[in-house]
C-alpha positions in Angstrom: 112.5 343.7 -11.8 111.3 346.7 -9.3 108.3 344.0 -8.4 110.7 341.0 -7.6 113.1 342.9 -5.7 109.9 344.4 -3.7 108.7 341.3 -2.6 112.6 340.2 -1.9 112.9 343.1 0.4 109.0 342.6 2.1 110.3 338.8 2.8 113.5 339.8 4.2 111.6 342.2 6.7 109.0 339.9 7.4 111.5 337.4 8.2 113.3 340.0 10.7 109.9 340.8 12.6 109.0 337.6 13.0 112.5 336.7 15.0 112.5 339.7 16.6 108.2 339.1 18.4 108.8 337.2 21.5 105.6 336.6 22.6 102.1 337.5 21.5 99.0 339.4 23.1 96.6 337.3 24.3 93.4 339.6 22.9 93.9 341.3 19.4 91.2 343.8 18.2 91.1 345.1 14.6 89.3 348.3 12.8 88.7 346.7 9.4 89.4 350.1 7.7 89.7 351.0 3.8 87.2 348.3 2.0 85.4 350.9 0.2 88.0 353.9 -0.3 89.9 350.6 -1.4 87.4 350.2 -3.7 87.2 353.7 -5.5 91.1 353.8 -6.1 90.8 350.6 -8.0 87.7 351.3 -10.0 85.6 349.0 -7.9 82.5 349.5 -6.6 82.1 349.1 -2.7 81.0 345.8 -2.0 84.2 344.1 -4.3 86.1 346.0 -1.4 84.8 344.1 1.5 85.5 341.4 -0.7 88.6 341.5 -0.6 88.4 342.7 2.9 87.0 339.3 3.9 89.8 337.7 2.7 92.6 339.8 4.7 90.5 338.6 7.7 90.7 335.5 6.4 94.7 335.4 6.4 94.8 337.8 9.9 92.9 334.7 11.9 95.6 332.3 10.4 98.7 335.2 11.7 97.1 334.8 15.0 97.0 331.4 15.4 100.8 331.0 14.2 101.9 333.1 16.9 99.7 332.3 19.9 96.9 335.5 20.0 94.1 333.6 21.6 91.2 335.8 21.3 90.2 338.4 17.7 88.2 340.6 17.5 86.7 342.4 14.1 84.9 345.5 13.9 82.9 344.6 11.0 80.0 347.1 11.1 78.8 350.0 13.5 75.3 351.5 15.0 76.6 354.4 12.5 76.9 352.2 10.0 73.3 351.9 9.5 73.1 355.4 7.6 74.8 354.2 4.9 72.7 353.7 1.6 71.0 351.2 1.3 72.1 348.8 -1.3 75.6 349.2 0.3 74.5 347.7 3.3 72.5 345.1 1.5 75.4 344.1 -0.3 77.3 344.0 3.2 74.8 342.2 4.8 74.6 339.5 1.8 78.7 339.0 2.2 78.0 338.3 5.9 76.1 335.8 5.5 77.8 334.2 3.2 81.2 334.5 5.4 79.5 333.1 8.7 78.4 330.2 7.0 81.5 329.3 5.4 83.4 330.1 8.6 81.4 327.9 9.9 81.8 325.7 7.8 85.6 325.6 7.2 87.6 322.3 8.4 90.5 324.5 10.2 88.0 326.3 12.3 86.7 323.2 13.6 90.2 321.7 13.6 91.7 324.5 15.1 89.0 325.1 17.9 87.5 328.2 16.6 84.8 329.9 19.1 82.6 332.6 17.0 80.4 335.1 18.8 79.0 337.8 17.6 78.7 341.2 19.8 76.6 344.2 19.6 73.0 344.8 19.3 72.7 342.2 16.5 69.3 342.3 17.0 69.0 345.3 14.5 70.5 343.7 12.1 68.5 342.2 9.0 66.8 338.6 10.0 69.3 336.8 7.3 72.1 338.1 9.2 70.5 337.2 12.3 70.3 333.7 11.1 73.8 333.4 10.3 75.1 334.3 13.6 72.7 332.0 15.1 74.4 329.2 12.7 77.9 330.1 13.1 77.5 330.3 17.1 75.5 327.2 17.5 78.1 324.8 15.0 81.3 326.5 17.3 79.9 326.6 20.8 81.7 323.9 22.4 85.5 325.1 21.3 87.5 327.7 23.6 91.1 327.0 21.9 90.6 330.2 20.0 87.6 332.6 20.3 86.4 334.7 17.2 84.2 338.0 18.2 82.2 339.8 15.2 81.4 342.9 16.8 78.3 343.9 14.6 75.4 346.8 14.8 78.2 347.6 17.4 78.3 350.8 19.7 80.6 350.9 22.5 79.2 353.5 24.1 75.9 352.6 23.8 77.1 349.2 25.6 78.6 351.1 28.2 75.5 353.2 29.0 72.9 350.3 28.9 75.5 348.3 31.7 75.2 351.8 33.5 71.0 351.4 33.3 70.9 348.1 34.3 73.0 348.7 37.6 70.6 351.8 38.3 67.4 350.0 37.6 69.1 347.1 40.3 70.3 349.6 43.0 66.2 351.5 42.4 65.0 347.4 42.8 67.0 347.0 46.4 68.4 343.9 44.6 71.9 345.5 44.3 74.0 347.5 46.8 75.6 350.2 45.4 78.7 349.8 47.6 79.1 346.5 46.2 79.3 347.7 42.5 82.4 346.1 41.3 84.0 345.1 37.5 82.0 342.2 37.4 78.9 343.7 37.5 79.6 345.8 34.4 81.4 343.4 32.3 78.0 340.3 33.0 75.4 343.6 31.5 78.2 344.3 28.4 77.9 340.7 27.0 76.4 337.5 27.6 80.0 336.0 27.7 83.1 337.0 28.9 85.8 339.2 27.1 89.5 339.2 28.0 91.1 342.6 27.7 92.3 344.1 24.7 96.1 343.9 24.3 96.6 345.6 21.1 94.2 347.8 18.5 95.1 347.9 15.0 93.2 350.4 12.8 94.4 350.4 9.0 93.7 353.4 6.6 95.5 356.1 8.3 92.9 357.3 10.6 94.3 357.7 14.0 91.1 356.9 16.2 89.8 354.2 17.7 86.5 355.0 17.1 84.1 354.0 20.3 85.7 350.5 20.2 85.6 348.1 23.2 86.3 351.3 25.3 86.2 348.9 28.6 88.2 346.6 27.7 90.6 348.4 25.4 90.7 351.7 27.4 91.0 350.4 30.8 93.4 347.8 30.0 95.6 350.5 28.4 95.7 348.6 25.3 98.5 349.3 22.6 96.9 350.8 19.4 98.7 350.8 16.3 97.8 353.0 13.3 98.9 352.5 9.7 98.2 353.7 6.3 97.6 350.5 3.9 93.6 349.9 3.6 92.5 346.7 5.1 92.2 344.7 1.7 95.8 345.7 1.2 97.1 344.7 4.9 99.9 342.3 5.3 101.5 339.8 7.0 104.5 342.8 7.7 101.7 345.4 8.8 100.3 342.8 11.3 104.1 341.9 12.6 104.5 345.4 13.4 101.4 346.2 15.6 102.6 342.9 17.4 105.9 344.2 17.9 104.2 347.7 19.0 102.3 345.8 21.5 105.4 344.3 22.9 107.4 348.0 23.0 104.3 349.0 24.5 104.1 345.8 27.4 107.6 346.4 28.0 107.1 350.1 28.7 104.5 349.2 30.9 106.6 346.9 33.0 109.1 349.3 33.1 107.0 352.2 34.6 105.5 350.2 37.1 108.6 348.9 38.8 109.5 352.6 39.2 106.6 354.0 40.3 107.0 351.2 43.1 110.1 351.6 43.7 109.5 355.0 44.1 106.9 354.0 46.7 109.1 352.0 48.8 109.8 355.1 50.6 106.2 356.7 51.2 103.6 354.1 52.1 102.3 352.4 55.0 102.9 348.8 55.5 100.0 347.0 53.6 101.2 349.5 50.6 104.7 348.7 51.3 104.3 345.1 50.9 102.6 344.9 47.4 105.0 347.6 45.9 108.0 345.3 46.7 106.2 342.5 45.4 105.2 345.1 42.2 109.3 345.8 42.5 110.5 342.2 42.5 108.2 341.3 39.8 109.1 343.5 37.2 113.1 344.5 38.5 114.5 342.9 35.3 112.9 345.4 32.9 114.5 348.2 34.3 117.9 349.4 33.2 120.8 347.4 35.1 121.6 350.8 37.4 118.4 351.4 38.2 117.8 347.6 39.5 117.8 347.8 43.3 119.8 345.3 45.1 117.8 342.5 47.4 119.0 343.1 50.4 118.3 346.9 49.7 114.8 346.2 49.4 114.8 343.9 52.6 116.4 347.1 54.4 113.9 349.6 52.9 111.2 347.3 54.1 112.4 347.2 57.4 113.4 350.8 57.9 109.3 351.6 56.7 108.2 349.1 59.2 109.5 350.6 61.8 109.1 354.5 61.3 106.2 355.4 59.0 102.8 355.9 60.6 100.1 353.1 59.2 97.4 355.5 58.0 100.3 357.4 55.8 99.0 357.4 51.8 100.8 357.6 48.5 99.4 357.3 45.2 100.8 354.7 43.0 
């Protein structure tokens, strides 16, 4: 009885998250935490974990595409990961390859457009593995309706610090100008194709970290993380409704701040300043509470008023 009226309960919530999400991120990233510790509390040995690890990521893929998410991507193993015994990551490895072929494989990755990549320095990785991602890459190339990153033998720091070396060995070459370093110079030396930035983290397991993970794209982006204690084998459809709904608190936060930080600035800048904090203003004026929404015509007035009596080279941080 305590089982049935469990489930009863998780369906009736499930069902109230799903009316409340509005929209969806465009670029989910997930910490696939717990296989192992999942594992031990069941008995199991640690390879039956990822097991069942695989097949949350199974069902997190289909979550995505119900509600528009456009772009996933797994942290499935680390540089650290490497000093792990042995016939753990042997059995890992194994599991990989048997997953990227049957992704691959599957009719509603093909059906559903399903780009896989793999990122990291896969190149470390064991030459099975290799030849998976090769497979898996080459048989989903030519679909961009959704795109699957693996992130594997993956470092984010490392990735950040070989970008850094490649711009320092073209600036030493003469064949770059270091005044004319900009994002895209970084972001072509992180991957051979493009990433979007990360809208939301979600790390299962109760660690609160996010563990060197797409710290460009997540970190500068200002990404919503959300943290919560089932292991990944044992994450569910309600765990992954509530990150969303964290990453839409978070985006509406964001909104928020920003139309009063320019408001705020409507008072203190020059005029090329002036102009894109009004258009920063009248952007995002409906997230703010109704009395602190400024009237048209007030910003028309403010506009005016700082046209004609603030001196051009004035400066305000936004």
């Amino acid at each position: 009885m305590k089982r049935w009226l469990r489930e009863r309960v998780d369906a009736a919530y499930e069902g109230l998250l799903s009316r409340e999400i509005s929209g969806a991120p465009t670029h989910v990233a997930v910490i696939q935490d717990g296989n192992r510790r999942y594992a031990r509390s069941n008995g199991d040995d640690a390879p039956e974990g990822h097991r069942e690890g695989a097949q949350t990521t199974e069902r997190v893929l289909e979550w995505c595409q119900e509600i528009g998410v456009e772009e996933l991507t797994l942290y499935t193993f680390s540089t650290e990961n490497f000093n792990r015994p042995d016939e753990q990551n042997e059995a890992l490895f194994d599991l990989l390859c048997e997953k990227l072929h049957e992704f691959a494989d599957a009719d509603r990755v093909h059906e559903n457009g399903v780009c896989i990549r793999a990122i990291g320095e896969t190149e470390m990785l064991p030459d099975r593995v290799q030849h998976a991602i090769e497979y898996a890459e080459r048989r989903t190339q030519e679909y961009d309706r959704f795109v699957l990153n693996i992130a594997l033998a993956y470092g984010g720091r490392s990735r950040l610090l070989e970008a850094a070396r490649g711009v320092a060995e073209d600036v030493e070459r003469g064949n770059l100008d270091p005044a004319e370093i900009d994002v895209e110079d970084i972001e072509r030396r992180l991957y051979d194709r493009p990433i979007r930035d990360v809208d939301l983290i979600i790390r299962p397991a109760g660690e609160e970290r996010t563990s060197n993970f797409l710290p460009w794209h997540a970190n500068g982006n200002e990404a919503a993380v959300f943290f919560c204690t089932p292991y990944w084998p044992e994450f569910s459809k309600t765990d992954f409704l509530r990150g969303i709904r964290t990453y839409e608190h978070r985006a509406e936060s964001w909104r928020r701040n920003r139309a009063r930080r320019a408001l705020a600035l409507l008072g203190a800048v020059s005029d090329a300043e002036l102009a894109e904090a009004k258009s920063v203003v009248e952007r995002f004026r409906d997230s703010l509470p109704t009395a602190e929404q400024p009237d048209p015509e007030e910003l028309e007035t403010s506009q005016n008023e700082q046209g004609d009596g603030i001196d051009s080279n004035s400066r305000a941080a936004d």
